[in-house]
C-alpha positions in Angstrom: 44.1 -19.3 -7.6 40.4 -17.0 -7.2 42.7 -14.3 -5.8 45.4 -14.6 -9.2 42.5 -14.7 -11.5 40.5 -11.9 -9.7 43.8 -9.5 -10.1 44.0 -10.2 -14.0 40.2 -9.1 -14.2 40.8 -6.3 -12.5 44.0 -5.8 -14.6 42.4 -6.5 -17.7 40.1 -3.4 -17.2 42.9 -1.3 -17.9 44.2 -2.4 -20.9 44.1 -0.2 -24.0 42.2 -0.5 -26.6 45.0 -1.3 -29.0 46.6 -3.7 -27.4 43.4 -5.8 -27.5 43.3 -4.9 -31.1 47.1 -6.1 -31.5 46.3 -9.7 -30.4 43.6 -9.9 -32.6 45.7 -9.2 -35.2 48.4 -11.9 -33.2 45.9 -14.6 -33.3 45.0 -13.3 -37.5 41.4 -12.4 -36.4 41.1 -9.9 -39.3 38.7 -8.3 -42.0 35.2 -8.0 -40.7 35.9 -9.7 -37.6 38.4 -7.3 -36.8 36.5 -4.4 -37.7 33.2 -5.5 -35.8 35.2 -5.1 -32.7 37.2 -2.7 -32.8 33.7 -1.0 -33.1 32.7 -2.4 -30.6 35.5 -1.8 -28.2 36.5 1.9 -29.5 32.9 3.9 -30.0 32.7 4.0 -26.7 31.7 6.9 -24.1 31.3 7.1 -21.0 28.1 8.5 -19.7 28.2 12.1 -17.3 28.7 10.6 -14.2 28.8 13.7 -11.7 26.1 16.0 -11.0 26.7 19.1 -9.2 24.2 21.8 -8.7 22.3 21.1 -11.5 25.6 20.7 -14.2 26.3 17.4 -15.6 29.6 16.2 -16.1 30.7 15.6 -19.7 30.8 12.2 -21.0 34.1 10.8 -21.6 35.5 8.4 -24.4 36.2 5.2 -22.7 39.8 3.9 -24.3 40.5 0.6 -22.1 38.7 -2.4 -21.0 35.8 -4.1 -22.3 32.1 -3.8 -21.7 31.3 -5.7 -18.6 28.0 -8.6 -19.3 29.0 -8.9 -22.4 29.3 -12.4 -24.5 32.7 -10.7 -25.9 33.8 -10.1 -22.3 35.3 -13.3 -21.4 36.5 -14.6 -25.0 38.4 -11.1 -24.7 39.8 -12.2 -21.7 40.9 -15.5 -22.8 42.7 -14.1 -26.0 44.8 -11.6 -23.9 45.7 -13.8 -21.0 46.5 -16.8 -23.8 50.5 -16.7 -24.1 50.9 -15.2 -20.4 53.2 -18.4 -20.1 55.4 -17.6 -22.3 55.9 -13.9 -20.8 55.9 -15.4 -17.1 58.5 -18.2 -18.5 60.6 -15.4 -20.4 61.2 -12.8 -17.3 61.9 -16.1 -15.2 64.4 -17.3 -17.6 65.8 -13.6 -17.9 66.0 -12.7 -14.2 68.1 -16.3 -13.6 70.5 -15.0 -16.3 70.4 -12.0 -14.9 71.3 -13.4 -10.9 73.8 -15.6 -12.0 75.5 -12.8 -14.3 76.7 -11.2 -10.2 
């Protein structure tokens, strides 16, 4: 189960910015709240990472993931992940019709 869990957080790194901003907007987390993080989430950059011979790299706008240590972090997490039953029991149910449609 560490292992399942451990792949959806490494997952979850990758998700776009508005697709965490869509299930706010699932759940009716709107106004203020809504604004506040998108904020949060989307005025991101991404420091200059790479140094060579003196010349920095440029920073970057970061447009997925969350910021890691964060209180948001994990509530973030939980939102997204909510209804993954119902998207796990939907492909099942759609691959049996599928198989027994040969």
């Amino acid at each position: 189960m560490e292992d399942i869990l451990s792949e959806f957080s490494k997952a979850f790194n990758t998700v776009p910015h508005q697709r965490l901003l869509l299930k706010l907007d699932h759940y009716r987390l709107q106004g203020e709240i809504k604004d506040w993080v998108q904020a949060w989430l989307c005025d991101r950059k991404q420091p200059a990472a790479v140094v060579v011979e003196g010349d920095k790299s440029a920073s970057a706008k970061v447009k997925s993931g969350v910021p890691k240590g964060t209180v948001l972090d994990p509530l973030m997490f939980l939102l997204y992940i909510n209804d993954i039953h119902l998207v796990i029991t939907l492909n099942l149910k759609y691959g049996f019709l599928l198989m027994t449609q040969f």
